[in-house]
N, C-alpha and C positions, 0 to 999 in steps of 0.2 A: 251549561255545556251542551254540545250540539250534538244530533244523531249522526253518522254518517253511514253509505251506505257502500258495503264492500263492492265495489264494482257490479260486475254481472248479478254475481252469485244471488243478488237480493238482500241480504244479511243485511239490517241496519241495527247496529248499537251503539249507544254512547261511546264517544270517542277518549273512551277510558279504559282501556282491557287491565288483565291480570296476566303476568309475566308468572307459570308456576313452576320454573326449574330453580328457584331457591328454597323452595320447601321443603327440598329433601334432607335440609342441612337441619330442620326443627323437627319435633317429633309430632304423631299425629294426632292426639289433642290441640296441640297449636296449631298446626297447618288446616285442621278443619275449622277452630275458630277463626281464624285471619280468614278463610276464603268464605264464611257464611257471614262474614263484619262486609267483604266487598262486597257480596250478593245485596244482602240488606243496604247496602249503603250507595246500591244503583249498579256499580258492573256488574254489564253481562257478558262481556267476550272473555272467556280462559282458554288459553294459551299453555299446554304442555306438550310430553314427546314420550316414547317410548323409551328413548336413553335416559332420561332424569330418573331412574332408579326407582322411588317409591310416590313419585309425584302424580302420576295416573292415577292411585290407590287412594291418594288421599285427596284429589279434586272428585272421585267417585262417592266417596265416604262425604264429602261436604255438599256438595249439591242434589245429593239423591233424593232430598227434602224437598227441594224446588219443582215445578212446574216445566218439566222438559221443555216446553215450548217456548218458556221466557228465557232461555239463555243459549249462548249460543258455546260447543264445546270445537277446539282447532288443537291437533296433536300430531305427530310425524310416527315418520318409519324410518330405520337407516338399513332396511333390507336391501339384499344385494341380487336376490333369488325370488320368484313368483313363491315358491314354498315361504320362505323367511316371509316374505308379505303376510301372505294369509295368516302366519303363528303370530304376526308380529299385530296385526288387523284384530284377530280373534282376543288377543289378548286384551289388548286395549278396550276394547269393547264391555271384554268384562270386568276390568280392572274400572272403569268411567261409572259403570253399572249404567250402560243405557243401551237403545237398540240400534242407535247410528250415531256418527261422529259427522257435524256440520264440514269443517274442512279439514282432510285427511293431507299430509304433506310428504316431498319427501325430502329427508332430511339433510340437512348441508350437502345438496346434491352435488356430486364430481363430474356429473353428465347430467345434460337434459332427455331425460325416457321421452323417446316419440313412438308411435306403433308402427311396429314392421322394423327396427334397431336390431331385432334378436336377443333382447334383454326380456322380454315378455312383460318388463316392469307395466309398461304403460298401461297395457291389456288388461294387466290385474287392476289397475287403478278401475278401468270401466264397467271389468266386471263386478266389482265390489258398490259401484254406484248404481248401476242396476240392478244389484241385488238389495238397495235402499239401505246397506249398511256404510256407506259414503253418502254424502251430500253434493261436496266437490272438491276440485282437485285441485290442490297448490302444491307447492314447492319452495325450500327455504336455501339460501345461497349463501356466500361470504365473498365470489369473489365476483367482480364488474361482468365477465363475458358470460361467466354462465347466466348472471340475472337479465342480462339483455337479449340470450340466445331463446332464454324462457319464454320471454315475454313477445319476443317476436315470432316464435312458434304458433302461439294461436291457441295451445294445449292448456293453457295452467288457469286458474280463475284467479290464482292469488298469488303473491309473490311476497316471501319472507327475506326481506335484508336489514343489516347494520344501519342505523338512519339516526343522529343526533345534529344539535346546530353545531359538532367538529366536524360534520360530515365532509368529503370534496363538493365539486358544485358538480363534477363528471355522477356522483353518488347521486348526488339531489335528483336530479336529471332524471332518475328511474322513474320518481313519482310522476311526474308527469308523460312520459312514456308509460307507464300502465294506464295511466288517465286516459290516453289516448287509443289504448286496447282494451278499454274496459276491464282493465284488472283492479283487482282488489291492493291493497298496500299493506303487508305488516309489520311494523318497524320494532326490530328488536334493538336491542344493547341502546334505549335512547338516553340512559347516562354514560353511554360511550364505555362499558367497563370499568363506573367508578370514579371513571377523571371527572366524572360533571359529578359537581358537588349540592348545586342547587337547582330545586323542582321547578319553580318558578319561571324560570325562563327556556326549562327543559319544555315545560309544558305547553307554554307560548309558542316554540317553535313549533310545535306541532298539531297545533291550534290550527294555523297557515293554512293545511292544509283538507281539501274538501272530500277525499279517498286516502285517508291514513288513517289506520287503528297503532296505535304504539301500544306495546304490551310491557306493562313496567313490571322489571322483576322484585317480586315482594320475600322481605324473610320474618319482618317484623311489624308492629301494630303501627309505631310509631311512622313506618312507612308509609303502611296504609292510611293511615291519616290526612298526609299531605297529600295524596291523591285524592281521598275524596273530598276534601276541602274545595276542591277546583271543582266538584259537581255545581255549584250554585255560585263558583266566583272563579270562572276559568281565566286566566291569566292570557290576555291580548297580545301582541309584539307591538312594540310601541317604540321611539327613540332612544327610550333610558333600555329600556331591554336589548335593542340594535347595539348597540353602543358597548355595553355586557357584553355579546355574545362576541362581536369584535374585538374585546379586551383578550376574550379568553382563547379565542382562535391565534390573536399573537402569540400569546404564550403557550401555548401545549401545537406551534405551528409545524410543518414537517413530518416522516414518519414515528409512530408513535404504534406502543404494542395496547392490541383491544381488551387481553386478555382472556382472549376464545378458549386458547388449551387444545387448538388444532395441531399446533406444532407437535406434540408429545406425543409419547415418550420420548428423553433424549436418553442415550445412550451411558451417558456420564451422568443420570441423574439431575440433572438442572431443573428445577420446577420454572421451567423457562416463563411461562403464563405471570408469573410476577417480578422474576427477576429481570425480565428485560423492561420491566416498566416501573423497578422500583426509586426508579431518581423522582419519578411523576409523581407517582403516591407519596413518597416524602412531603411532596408542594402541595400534593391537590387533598391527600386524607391524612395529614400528617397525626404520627401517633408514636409515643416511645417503643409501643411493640413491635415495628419493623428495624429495632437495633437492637431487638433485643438478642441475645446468643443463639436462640433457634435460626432468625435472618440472617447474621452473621456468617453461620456457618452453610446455609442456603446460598447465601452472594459468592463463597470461599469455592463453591464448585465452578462457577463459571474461568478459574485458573482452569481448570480440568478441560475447558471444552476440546474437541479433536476440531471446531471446525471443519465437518463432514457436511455441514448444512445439510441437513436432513431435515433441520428445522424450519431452515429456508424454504426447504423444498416445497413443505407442505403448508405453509406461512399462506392465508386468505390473501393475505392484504400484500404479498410479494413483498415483506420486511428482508432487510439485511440483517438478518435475525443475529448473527454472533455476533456481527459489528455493535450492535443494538445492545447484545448484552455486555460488550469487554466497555461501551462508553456505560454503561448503567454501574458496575463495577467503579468504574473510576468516580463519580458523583458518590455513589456511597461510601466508599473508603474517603472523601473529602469532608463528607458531613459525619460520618461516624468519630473522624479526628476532631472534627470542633467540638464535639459533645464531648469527646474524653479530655480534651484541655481543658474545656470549663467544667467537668467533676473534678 
């Protein structure tokens, strides 16, 4: 597997990060063995945030063991205030247990911070890198203008967005626009929120590319495994892979929900984040557990919605979020009746 090297910043790691906002869902016994099995087994980019709840704590708790210098640590902020920074900075620093954070982010940014905005956000970013508790400065997005406003700023070293082979080709487009400003690339969600089922050609796709770190979100061993198994056999794009990927783009073609969980809260309760994408996961992870009567009655709010699009509103990807969810509704209520005709 190849090194590559985050743009400016300097940073070169194998082109195999650690995605750690699934670790807050295992306890921290597990969560510090899975991330000292990736360390030992070659990653060195980890990938957390201050919103993943207890994930700081325990990428702290797993690499404190290690040799600061051989790995590389990238975490966010979703402060809204120069104070909120600093709590938000100071925290993380001690939760990591280290004395600086390689690349400091800010998170699912609604705006791009420049200095002299009146947000003081920027300022603090600088002063924290000159106080050597930053290294440098990124920023993570969800939606096309902010990641382009970012990057044509001049401001950020690194840019975090959505990046799988469902991507658009407007989406692809970023990498080589950072390429061209010397940014760094970090591709999240690179199984698309679950719809991509297999590693293989996940990983191939992003092989491609000579400034992309993808940071795969890990919960379990068995995860971790298939990643590092591409240390010493990384998977190429090849004709049979092309050909895959084009299979799988016809079929999941169109708008399609990522699963982000930006949209919520919805007002009537909807756990919108699955229910507008549960016809998908039927096809792409199918399992008797999403019929089961916890689902059921999950799918039975989307009756409720008021159609206020609130969900819309705040939707990354500009989904026609209720429509999304009343056609998800109708798939499910069609496969739920097959099943109960064949019981």
């Amino acid at each position: 597997m190849k090194t590559i090297t985050l743009g400016s910043t300097g940073i070169q790691a194998v082109q195999n990060g650690f995605g750690a906002l699934p670790i807050q869902r295992i306890t921290k016994k597990e969560a510090v063995a899975l991330l000292r099995k990736a360390y030992d087994g070659g990653m060195r980019f980890f990938d957390t945030a201050r919103a993943y709840s207890d994930s700081e704590e325990k990428v702290g708790e797993a690499l404190k063991k290690y040799d600061r210098n051989t790995y590389f640590l990238a975490t966010k902020t979703m402060a809204k205030t120069p104070g909120q920074f600093w709590e938000q900075l100071e925290t993380s620093l001690k939760l990591l247990q280290t004395d600086h954070i390689d690349i400091y982010q800010f998170h699912c940014a609604g705006q791009v911070y420049k200095p002299g905005d009146g947000t003081g956000m920027y300022e603090a970013m600088l002063e924290a890198k000159e106080q050597g508790k930053i290294r440098h400065i990124g920023i993570t997005a969800h939606k096309l203008g902010i990641a382009r406003e970012a990057i044509g700023s001049g401001l950020y070293e690194t840019l975090q967005f959505p990046m799988s082979y469902l991507s658009s080709d407007k989406e692809i487009e970023l990498i080589e626009l950072c390429k061209e400003h010397k940014m760094g690339y970090i591709a999240m969600k690179g199984l698309a929120g679950g719809l991509i089922n297999q590693s293989k050609p996940a990983m191939a796709f992003m092989s491609q590319f000579e400034n992309v770190m993808p940071i795969w979100g890990i919960q379990k061993e068995s995860e971790l495994d298939e990643w590092l198994s591409f240390m010493t056999d990384t998977p190429q794009m090849d004709e049979t892979i092309k050909a895959f990927i084009e299979q799988e783009k016809k079929e999941i073609a169109g708008s399609f929900c990522r699963g982000c969980g930006y949209c919520m809260p919805c007002p009537v309760g909807i756990e919108i984040n699955q229910c507008a994408r549960m016809s998908l996961m039927l096809r792409r992870a199918p399992s008797q557990n999403w019929l089961s009567e916890h689902w059921q009655k999950e799918m039975e709010k989307i009756r409720s919605c008021l159609h206020c699009s609130q969900c819309a509103a705040r939707c990354p990807y500009e989904l026609d979020t209720p429509a999304l969810l009343q056609a998800n509704l109708k798939d499910y209520e069609e496969v739920l009746a097959r099943k109960i005709s064949v019981d």
